[in-house]
N, C-alpha and C positions, 0 to 999 in steps of 0.2 A: 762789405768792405769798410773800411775804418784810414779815416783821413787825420794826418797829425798836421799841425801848422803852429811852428817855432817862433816866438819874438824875442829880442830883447839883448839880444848879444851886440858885440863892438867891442873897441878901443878902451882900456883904464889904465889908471895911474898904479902903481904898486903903490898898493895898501887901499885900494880903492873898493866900491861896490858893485854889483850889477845884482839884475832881477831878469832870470829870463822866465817863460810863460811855456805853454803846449797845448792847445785847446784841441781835444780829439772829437772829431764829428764821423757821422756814416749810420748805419745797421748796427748799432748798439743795444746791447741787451741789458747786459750789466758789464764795469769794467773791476777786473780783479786787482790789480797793480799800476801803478803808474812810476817813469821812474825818470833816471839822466844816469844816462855812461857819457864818457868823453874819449876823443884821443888825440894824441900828441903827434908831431912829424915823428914816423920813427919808431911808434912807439905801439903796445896793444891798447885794446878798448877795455878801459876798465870801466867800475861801476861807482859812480857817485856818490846816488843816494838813491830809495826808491822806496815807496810810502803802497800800503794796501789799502784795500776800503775800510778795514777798522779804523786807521789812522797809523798804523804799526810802521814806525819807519827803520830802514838800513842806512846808513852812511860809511863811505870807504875809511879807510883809517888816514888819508892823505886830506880831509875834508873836514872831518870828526870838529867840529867845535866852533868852525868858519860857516860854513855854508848850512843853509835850513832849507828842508824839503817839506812841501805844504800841497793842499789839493781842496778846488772847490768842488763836491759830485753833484751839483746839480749844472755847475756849467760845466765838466766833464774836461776840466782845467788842472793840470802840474803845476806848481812853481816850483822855484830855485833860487834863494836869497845867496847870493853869494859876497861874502867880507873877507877883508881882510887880503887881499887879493895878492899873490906874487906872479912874477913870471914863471916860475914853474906850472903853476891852473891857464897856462894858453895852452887851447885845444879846440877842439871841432866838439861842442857838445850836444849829444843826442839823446831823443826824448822819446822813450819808449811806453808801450804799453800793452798787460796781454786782458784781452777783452773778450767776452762771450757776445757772438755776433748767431746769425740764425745757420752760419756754417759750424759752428762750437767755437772753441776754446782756440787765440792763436795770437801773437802777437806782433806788431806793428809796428816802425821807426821812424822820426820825421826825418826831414832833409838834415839836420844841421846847423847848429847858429855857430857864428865864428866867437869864440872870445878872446882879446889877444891883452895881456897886461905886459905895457912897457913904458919907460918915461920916456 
């Protein structure tokens, strides 16, 4: 099994920044992906951004330029620099990963950090 634990979320000012984190622990083998979807009231779970163990990263096109996805693999940690903030990026964001554990290949999701940007 494979345990994720979220920090960093809260309250910002539009135009503002945050850093959230995702430290995944458990029966770890090796992790393939690491990543952040979000979602809004109302709305579907898209995908942020999401970085592999080469360093290869994706970012959605609503993020693209703002937000920087990073990973340290020996503490088996995501970031999530996020700038430039509006009320549109208030969402519930979730921090996934798919991991080769001693059951194979499967992937995992934390709880959720709140981020809500308003004046």
């Amino acid at each position: 099994q494979v345990q994720l634990v979220e920090s960093g979320g809260g309250l910002v000012q539009p135009g503002g920044s945050l850093r959230l984190s995702c430290a995944a622990s458990g029966t770890i083998v090796r992790i393939v992906v690491m990543g952040w979807c979000r979602q809004a009231p109302g709305k579907q779970r898209e995908l942020v951004a999401d970085i592999n163990s080469s360093g290869t990263t994706t970012y959605g096109d609503s993020v693209k330029d703002r937000f920087t996805i990073d990973r340290d693999n020996a503490r088996n940690t995501v970031y999530l620099q996020l700038n430039s903030l509006s009320p549109d990026d208030t969402a519930v964001y979730y921090c996934y990963v798919k991991a080769v554990t001693y059951a194979g290949l499967q992937g995992y999701w934390g709880q959720g950090a709140q981020v809500t940007v308003s004046s």
